[in-house]
C-alpha positions in Angstrom: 0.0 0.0 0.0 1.4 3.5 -0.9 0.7 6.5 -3.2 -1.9 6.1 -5.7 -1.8 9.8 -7.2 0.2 12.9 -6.5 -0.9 17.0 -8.6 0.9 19.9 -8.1 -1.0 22.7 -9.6 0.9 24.7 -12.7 -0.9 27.6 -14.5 -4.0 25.8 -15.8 -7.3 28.0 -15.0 -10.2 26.3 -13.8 -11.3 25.8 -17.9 -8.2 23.7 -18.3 -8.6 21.5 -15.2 -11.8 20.9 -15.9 -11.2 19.2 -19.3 -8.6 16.8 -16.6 -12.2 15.8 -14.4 -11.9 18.6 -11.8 -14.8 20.4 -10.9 -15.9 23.1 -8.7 -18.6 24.8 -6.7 -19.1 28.4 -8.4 -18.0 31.0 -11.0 -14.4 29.9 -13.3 -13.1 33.1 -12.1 -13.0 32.7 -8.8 -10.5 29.9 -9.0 -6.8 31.1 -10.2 -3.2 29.4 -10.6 -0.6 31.9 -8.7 3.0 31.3 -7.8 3.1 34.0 -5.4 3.5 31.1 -2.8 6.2 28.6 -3.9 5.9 25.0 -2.1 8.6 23.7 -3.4 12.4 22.6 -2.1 15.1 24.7 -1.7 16.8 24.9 -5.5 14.6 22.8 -7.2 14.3 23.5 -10.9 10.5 22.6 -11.2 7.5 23.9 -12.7 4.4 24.1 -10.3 2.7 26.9 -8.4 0.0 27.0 -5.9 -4.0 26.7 -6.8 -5.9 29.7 -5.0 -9.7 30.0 -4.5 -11.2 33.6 -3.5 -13.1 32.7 -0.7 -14.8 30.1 1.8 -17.4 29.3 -0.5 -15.5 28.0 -3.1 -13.8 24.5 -3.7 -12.5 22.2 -6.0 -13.0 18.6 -6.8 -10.1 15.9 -7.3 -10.8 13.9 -10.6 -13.0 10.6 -9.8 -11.3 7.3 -9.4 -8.2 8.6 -8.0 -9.2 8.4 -4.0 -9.4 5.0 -2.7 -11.8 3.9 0.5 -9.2 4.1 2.8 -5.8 5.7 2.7 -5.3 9.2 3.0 -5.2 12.9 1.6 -2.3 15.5 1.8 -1.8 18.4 0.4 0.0 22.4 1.3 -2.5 24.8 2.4 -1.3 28.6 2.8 -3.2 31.6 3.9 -2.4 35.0 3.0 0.0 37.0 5.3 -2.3 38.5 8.0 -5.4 36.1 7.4 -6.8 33.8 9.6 -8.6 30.8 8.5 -12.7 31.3 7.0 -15.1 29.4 9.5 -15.6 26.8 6.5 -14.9 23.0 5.9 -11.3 22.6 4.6 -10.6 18.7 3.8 -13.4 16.6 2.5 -13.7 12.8 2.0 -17.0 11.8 1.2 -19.1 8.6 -0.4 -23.0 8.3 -0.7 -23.0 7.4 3.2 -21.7 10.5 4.3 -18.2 12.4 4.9 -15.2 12.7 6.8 -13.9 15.9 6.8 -11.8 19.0 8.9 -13.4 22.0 9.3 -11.9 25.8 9.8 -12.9 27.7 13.2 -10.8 30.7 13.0 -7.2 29.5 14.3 -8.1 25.8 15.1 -9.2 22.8 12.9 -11.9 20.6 13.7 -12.3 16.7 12.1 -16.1 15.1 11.7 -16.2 11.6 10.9 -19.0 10.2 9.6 -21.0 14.1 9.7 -20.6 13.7 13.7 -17.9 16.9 15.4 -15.3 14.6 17.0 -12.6 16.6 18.4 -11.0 20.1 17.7 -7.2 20.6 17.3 -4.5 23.0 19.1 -4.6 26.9 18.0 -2.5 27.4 14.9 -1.3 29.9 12.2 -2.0 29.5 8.7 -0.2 32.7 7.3 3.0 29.9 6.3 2.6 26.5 4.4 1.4 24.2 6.8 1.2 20.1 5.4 -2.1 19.1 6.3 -2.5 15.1 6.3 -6.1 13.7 7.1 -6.2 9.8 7.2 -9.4 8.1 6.4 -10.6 4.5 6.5 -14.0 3.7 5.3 -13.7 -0.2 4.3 -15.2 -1.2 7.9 -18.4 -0.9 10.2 -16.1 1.7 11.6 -15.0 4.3 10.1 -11.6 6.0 11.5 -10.3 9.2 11.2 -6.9 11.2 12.0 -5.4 14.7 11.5 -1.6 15.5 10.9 -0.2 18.7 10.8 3.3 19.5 9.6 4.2 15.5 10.0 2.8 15.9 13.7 -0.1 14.2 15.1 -2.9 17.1 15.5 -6.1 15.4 16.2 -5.7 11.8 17.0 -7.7 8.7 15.8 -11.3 9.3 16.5 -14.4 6.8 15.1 -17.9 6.5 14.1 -20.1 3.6 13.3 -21.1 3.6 9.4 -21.6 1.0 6.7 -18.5 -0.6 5.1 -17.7 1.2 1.7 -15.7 0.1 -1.6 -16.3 2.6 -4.1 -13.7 5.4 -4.5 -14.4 8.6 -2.2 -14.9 12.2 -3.7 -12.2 14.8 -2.2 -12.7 18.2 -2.3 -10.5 21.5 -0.8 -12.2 24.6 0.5 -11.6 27.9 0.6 -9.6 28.6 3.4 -9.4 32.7 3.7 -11.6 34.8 6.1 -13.3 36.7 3.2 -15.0 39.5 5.5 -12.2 42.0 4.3 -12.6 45.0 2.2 -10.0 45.3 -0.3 -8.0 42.6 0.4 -6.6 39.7 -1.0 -8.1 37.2 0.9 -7.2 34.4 -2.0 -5.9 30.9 0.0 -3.6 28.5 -1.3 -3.6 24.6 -2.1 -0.8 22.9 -3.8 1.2 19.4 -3.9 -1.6 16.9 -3.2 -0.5 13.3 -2.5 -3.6 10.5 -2.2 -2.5 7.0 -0.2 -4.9 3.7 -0.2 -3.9 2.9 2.9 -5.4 4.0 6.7 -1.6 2.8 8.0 0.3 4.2 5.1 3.2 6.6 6.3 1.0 9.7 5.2 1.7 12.1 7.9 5.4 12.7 6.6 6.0 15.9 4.8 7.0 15.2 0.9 7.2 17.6 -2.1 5.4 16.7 -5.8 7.3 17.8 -8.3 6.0 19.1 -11.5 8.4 18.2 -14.5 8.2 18.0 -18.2 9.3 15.1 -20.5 12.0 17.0 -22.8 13.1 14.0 -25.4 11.5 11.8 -27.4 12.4 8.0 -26.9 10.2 6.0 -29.2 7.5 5.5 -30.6 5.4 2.2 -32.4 2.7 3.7 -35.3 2.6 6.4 -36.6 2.4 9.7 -34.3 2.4 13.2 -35.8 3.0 16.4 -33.9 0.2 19.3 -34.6 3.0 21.7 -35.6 7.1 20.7 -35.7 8.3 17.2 -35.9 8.8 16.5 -32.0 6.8 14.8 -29.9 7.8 15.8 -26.2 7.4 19.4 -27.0 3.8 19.5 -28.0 3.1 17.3 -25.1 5.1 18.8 -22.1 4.0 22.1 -20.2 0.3 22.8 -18.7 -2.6 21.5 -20.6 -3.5 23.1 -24.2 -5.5 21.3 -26.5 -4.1 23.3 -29.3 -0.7 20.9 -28.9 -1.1 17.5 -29.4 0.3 14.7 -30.9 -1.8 12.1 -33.2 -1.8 8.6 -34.2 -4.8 9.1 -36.8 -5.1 5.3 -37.7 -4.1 3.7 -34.9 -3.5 0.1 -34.5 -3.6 -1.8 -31.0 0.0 -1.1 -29.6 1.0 1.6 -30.5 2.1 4.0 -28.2 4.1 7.3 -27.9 7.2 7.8 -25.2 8.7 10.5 -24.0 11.6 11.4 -21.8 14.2 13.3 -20.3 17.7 14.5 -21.4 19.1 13.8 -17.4 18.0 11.5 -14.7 16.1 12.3 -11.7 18.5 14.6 -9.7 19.5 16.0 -12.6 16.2 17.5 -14.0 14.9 18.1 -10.4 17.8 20.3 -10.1 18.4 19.0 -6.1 18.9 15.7 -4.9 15.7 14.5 -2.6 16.8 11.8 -0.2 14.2 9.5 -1.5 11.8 9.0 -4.2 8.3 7.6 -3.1 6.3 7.6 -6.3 6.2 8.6 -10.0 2.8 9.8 -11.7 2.4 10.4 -15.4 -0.9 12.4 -16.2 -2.0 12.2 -19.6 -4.9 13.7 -21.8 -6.7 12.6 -24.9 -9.4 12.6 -27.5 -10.4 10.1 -30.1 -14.2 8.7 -30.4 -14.4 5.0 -29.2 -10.8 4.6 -28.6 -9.4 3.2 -25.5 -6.4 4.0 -24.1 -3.8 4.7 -21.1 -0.9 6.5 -19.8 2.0 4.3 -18.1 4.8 4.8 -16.4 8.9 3.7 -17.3 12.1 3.6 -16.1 15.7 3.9 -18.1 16.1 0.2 -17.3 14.1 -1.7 -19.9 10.7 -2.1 -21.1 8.7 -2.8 -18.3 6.2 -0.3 -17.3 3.5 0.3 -14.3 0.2 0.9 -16.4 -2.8 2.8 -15.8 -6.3 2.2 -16.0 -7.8 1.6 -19.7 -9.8 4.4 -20.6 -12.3 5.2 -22.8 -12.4 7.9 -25.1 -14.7 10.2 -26.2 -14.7 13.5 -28.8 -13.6 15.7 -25.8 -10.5 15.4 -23.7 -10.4 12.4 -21.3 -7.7 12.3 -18.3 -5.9 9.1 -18.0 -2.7 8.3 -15.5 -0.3 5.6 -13.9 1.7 5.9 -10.6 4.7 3.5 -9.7 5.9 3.3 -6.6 8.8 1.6 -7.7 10.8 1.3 -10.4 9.0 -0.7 -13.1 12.3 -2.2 -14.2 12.5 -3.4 -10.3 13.7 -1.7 -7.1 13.2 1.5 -5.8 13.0 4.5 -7.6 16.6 5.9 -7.3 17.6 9.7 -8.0 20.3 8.4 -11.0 16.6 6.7 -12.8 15.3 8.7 -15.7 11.5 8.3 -15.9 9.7 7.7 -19.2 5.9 8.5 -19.8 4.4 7.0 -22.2 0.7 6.7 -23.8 -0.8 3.5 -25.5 -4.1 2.6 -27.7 -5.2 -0.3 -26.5 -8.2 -0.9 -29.0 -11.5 0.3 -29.8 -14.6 0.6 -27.3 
């Protein structure tokens, strides 16, 4: 059990991460990307900002499929200097049954399991990045819940009886600003969000997603044309554009598309992280009544970790794969270079 999906935000608007299965509770413009706030290590050469929503009324919704019933969300939350946090819900796991979830109360954080108050946490600032960690299991006639701040216990284990679930959970992240403010900037921050499919998982420890983009091209089977230039890495790297695509427009089953990177891990990150806990490859498609999926490689052969199959449709449909090691075997070391590739794997 580990890390089944990590996002860090990069300057898609709320239009763009909607075509990737996010959704949200109000008005595009009140969602924004910003790099004002930078969560991010010392040094690193990555790409990735922060996600910011105006107020307490707003949120945004993870994807679907990509929390599991038990396991765990984190994620960066950051309030702007001088603001303390909205009276508003701020973590939210929830199934047709009901929710676990953390709620705001000006300098404190509560946690509900099951829709029942269960205990309220020490008084804290938000005006920094704080690493928020709420564990979740949902798979019993108990459902359990615990709160981590910062890679420290916050608000421990607390219960509630419920009926066992198995469906994946929806996951949504608040507003977290006090709003109330006349000419302000009350916009709070969300950034580097890490799911886990497991209640005992080591969740609670602070670690940073890095955002990087594929900058060779290793191979591919078919025939794939870029929309403009002859490489295929450079219409597929960067934040989501459905202008910049690559196309296979007869495709057979099989053939795929893989793209790299000119340096290994270390290199491209730009520091060298004392461990590496996971590798996710997003991807996004079109192509009526094709079915496809992204996967993830390693420098060390042809082995990959593969993602879901996914059907297509005539707009753009998300697809990804996470390894937690190396496909090639072992762990993911910082001298691997990662490879991300994309494969048709027939027709709907």
């Amino acid at each position: 059990m580990a890390i089944i999906w990590s996002w860090e935000f990069h300057d898609e608007d709320m239009l763009d991460l909607e075509k990737l299965g996010f959704t949200h509770s109000s008005n595009d413009n009140n969602y924004r990307a910003s790099s004002r706030y930078s969560f991010s290590p010392d040094g690193a050469a990555v790409t990735g900002s922060a996600f910011e929503m105006e107020t307490k009324d707003q949120y945004l919704v993870l994807p679907a499929d990509v929390a599991a019933p038990e396991g765990a969300v984190a994620a960066a939350q950051r309030l702007p200097d001088g603001f303390s946090f909205a009276t508003q819900t701020q973590l939210y796991v929830g199934n047709s049954d009901g929710a676990i979830y953390t709620y705001h109360d000006t300098n404190t954080v509560r946690l509900y399991v099951d829709n029942v108050y269960k205990a309220t946490g020490a008084t804290i600032s938000g005006s920094r990045w704080r690493y928020w960690t709420l564990k979740y299991s949902c798979t019993g006639s108990t459902w359990y819940a615990s709160v981590w701040l910062d890679g420290q216990e916050y608000i421990s284990e607390q219960s509630d009886a419920e009926a066992a679930q198995t469906g994946n959970q929806t996951v949504r992240f608040y507003g977290t600003s006090n709003d109330g403010w006349p000419g302000l900037d009350a916009w709070g921050a969300w950034a580097n969000i890490i799911l886990y499919d497991a209640y005992a998982d080591d969740s609670e420890k602070v670690r940073y997603v890095a955002r990087l983009d594929p900058n060779t091209d290793t191979s591919e089977t078919g025939t794939w044309v870029p929309d403009s230039g002859t490489d295929n890495f450079a219409r597929l790297s960067g934040s989501l554009n459905s202008s910049t695509y690559t196309q296979e427009s007869s495709p057979s089953d099989g053939d795929e598309v893989i793209t790299s990177f000119s340096g290994n891990i270390a290199a491209t990150l730009g520091v060298t992280p004392t461990a590496v806990k996971a590798v996710t490859v997003h991807a996004a498609s079109s192509g009526l009544a094709n079915v496809t999926r992204a996967e993830v490689g390693d420098q060390g052969g042809s082995v990959t970790t593969a993602g879901a199959n996914t059907s297509n449709g005539d707009t753009t449909t998300y697809q990804y794969a996470t390894a937690t090691t190396k496909p090639s075997g072992g762990a993911w070391a910082t001298t691997d270079t990662i490879k991300c590739k994309f494969e048709y794997s027939g027709s709907a």
